[in-house]
Backbone as a printed PyTorch tensor [residue, N CA C, xyz], in Angstrom:
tensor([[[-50.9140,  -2.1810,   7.8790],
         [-51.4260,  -3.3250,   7.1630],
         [-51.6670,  -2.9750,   5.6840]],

        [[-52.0380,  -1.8970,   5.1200],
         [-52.3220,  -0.7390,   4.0440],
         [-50.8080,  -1.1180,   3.4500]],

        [[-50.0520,  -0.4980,   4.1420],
         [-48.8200,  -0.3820,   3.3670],
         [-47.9100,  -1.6990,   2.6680]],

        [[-48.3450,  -2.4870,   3.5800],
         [-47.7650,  -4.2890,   3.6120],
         [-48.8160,  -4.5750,   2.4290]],

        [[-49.6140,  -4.6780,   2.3990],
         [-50.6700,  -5.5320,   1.5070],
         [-50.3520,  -4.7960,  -0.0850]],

        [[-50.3620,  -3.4130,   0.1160],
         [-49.6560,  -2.3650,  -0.9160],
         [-48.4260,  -3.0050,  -1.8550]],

        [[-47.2960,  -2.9610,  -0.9830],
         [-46.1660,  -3.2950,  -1.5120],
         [-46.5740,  -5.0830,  -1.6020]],

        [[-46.8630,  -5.5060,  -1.4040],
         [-47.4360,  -6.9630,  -1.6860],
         [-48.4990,  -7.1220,  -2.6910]],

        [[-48.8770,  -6.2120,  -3.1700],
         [-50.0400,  -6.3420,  -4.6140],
         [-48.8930,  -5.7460,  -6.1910]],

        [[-47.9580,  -4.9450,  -5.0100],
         [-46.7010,  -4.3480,  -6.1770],
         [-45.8680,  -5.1200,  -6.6630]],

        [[-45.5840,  -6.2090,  -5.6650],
         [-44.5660,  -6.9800,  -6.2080],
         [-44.7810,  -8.7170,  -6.4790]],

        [[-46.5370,  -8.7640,  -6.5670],
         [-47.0360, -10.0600,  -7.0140],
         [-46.2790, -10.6320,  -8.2550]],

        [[-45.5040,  -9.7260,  -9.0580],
         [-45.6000, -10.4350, -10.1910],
         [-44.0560, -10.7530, -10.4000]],

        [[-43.3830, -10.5900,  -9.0870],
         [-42.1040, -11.2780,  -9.2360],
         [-41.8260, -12.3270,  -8.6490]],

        [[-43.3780, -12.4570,  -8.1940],
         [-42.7300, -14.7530,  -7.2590],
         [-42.8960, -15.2870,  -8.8430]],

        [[-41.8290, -15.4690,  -9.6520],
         [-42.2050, -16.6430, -10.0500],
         [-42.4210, -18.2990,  -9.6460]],

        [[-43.2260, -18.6240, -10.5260],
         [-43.6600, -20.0030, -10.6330],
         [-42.6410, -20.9940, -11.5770]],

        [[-41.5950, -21.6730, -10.9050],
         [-40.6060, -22.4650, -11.4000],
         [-41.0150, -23.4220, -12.5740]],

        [[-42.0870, -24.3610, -11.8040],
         [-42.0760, -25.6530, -12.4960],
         [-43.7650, -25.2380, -12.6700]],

        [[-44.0710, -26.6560, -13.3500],
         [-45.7470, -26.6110, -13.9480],
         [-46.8670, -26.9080, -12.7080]],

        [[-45.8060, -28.2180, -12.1090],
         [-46.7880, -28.1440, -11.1120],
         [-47.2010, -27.3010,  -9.8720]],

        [[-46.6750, -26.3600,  -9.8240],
         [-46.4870, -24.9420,  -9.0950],
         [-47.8590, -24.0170,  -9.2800]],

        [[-48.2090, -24.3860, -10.4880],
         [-48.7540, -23.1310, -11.4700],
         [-50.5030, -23.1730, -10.3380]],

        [[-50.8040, -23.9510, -10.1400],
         [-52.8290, -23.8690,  -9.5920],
         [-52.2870, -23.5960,  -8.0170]],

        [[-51.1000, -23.5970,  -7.2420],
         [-51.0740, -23.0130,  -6.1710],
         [-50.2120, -21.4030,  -6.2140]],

        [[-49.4530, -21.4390,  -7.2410],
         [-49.2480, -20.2270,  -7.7250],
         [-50.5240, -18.7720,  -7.7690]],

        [[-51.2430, -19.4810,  -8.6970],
         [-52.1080, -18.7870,  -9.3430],
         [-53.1200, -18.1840,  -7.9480]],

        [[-53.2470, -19.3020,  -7.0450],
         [-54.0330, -19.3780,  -6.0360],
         [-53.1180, -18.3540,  -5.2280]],

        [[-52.4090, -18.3050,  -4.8760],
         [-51.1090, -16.9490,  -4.1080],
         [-52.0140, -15.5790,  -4.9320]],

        [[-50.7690, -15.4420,  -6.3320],
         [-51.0090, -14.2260,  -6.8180],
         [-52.5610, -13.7620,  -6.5800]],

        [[-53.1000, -14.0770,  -6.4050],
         [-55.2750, -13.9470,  -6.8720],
         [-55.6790, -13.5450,  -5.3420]],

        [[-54.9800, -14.5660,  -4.4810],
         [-55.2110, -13.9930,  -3.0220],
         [-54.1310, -12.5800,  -2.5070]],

        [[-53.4000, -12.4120,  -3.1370],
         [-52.6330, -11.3580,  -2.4960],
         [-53.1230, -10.2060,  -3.3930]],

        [[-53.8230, -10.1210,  -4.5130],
         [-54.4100,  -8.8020,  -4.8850],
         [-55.9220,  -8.9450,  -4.2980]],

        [[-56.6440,  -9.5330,  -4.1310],
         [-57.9670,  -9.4470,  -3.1660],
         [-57.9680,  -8.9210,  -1.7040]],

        [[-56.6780,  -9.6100,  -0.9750],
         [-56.6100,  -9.1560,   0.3070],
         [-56.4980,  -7.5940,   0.1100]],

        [[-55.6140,  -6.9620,  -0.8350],
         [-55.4850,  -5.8990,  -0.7600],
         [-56.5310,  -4.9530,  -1.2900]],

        [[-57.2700,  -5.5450,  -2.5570],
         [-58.4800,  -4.8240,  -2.5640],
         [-59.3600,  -4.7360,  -1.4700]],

        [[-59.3640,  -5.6150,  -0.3310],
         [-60.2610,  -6.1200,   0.1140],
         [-60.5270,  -4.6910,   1.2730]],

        [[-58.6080,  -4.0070,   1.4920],
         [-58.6780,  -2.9900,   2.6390],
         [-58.6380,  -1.2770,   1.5320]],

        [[-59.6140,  -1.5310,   0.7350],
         [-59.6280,  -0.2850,  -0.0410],
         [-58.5870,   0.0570,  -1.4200]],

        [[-58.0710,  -0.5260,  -1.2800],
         [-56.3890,  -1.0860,  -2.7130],
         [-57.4480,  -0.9530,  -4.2250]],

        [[-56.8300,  -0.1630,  -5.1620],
         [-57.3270,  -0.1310,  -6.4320],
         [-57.4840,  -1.6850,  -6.8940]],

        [[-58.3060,  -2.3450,  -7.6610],
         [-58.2750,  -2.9550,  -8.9470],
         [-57.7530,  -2.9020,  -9.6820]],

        [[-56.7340,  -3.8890, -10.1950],
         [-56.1230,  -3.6400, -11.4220],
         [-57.1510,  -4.2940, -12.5140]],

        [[-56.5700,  -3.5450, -13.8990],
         [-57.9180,  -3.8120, -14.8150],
         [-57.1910,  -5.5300, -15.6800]],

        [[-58.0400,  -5.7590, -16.1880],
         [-57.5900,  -7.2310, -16.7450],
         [-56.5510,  -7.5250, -17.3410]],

        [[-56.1150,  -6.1940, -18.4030],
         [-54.6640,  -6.2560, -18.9380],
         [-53.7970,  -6.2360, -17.8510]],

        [[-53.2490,  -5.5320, -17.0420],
         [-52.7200,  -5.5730, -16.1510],
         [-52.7110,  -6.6170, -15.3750]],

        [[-53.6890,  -7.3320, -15.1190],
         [-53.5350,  -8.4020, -13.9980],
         [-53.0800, -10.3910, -14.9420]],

        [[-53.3770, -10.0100, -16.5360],
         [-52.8320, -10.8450, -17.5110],
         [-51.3760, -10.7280, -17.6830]],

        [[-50.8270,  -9.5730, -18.0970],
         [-49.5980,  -9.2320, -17.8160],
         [-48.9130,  -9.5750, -16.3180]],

        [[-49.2700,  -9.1290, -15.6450],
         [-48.8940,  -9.6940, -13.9800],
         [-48.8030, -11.5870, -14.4850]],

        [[-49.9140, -12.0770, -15.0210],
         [-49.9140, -13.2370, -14.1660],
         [-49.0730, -13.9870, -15.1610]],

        [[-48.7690, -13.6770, -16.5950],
         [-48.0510, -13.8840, -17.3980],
         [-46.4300, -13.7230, -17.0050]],

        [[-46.3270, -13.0250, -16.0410],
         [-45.0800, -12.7390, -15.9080],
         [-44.3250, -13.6680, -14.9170]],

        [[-45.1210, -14.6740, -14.0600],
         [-44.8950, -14.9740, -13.0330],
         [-45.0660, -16.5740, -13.7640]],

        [[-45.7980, -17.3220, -14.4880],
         [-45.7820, -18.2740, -15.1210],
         [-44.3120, -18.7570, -15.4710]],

        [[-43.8950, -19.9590, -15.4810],
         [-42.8440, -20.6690, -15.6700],
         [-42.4770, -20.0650, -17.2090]],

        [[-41.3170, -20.0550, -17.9250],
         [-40.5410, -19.5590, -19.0090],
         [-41.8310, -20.4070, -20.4610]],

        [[-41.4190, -21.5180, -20.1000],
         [-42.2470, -22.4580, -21.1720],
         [-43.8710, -21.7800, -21.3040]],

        [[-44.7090, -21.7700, -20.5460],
         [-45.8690, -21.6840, -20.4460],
         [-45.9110, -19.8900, -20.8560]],

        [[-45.1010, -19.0750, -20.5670],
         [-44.9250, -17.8370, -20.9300],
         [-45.1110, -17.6160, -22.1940]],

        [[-44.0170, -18.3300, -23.2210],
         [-44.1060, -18.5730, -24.2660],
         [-45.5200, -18.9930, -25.3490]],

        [[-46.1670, -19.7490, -24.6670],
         [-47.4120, -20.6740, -25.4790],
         [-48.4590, -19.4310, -24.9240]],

        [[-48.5920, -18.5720, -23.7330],
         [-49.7770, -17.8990, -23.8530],
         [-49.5930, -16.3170, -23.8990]],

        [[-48.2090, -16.2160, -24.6350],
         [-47.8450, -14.5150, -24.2360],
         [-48.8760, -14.1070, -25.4800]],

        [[-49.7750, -14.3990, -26.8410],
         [-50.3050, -13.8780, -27.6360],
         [-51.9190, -13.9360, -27.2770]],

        [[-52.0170, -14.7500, -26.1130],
         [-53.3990, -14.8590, -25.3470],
         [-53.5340, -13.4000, -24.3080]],

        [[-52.8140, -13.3120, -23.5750],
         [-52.3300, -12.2500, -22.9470],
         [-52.4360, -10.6700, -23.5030]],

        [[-52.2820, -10.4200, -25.2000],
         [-52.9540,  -9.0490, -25.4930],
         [-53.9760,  -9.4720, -26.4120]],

        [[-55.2230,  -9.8110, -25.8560],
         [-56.4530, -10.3750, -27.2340],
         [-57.0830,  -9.1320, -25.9720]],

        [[-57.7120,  -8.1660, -26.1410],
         [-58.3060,  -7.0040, -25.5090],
         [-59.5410,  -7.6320, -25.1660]],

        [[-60.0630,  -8.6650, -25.6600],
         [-61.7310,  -9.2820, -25.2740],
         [-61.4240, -10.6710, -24.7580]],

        [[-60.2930, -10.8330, -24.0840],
         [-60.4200, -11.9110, -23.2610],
         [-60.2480, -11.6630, -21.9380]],

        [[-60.8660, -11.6730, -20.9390],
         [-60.7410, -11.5530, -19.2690],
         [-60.0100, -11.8230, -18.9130]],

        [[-59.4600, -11.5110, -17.7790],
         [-58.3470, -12.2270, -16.9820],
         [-58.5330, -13.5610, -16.3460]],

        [[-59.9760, -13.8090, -16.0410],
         [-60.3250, -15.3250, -15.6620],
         [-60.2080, -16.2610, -17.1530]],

        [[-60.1490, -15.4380, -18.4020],
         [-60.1630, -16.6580, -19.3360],
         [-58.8150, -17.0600, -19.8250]],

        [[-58.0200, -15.9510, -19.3060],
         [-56.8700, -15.8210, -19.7070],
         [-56.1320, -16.9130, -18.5820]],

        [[-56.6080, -17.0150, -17.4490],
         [-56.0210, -17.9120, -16.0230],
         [-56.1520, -19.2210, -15.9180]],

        [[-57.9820, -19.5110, -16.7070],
         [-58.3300, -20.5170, -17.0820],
         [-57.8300, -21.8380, -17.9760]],

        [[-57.3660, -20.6230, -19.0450],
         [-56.5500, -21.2240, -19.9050],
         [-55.2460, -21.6670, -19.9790]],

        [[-54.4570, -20.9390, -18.8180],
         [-53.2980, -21.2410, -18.2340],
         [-52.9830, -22.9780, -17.4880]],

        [[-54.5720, -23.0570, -16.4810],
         [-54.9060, -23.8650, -15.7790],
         [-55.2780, -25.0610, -16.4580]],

        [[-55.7800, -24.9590, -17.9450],
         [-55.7190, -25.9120, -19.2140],
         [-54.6830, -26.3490, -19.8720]],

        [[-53.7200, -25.7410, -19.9660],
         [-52.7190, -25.9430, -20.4590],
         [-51.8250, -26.9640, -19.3450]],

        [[-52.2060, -26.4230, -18.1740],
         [-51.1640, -27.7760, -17.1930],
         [-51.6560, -29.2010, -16.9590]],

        [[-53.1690, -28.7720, -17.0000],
         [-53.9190, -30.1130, -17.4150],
         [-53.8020, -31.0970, -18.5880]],

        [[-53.2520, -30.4760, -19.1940],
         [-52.9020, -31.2300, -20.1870],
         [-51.7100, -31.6390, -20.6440]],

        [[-50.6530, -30.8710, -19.5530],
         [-49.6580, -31.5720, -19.4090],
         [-49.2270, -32.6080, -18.6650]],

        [[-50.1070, -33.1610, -17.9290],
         [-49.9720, -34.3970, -17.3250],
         [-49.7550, -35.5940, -17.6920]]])
């Protein structure tokens, strides 16, 4: 289960997310598949890392508008997700 959840926290950041409306059940995937795995002893990744991850998996367009949000060193990864989650809101 170690090893599955492992290689499943490794390769979170290649489901991409196609379209926009994808992105709040997306986000909801990637976030649960690194918890489950912390959950059985699995490192933490630190916020850059998990911005980068989640940046990578975001649709092409939306990549674009927050890849300079993505290295600000004093923004979290929840503000960084948040803001992702703002941006589709407002594409409606």
């Amino acid at each position: 289960c170690f090893e599955q959840l492992r290689r499943a926290a490794q390769m979170v950041h290649m489901k991409v997310i196609k379209h926009l409306e994808g992105i709040p059940n997306g986000i909801a995937e990637f976030e649960t598949t690194l918890e489950e795995y912390e959950a059985v002893g699995g490192a933490r990744s630190d916020d850059q890392v998990r911005k980068s991850d989640l940046l990578a998996i975001l649709p092409s367009k939306m990549q674009s508008d927050l890849l300079w949000k993505s290295t600000v060193p004093t923004e979290t990864y929840e503000q960084f997700r948040d803001q992702g989650v703002h941006l589709v809101g407002l594409s409606d």
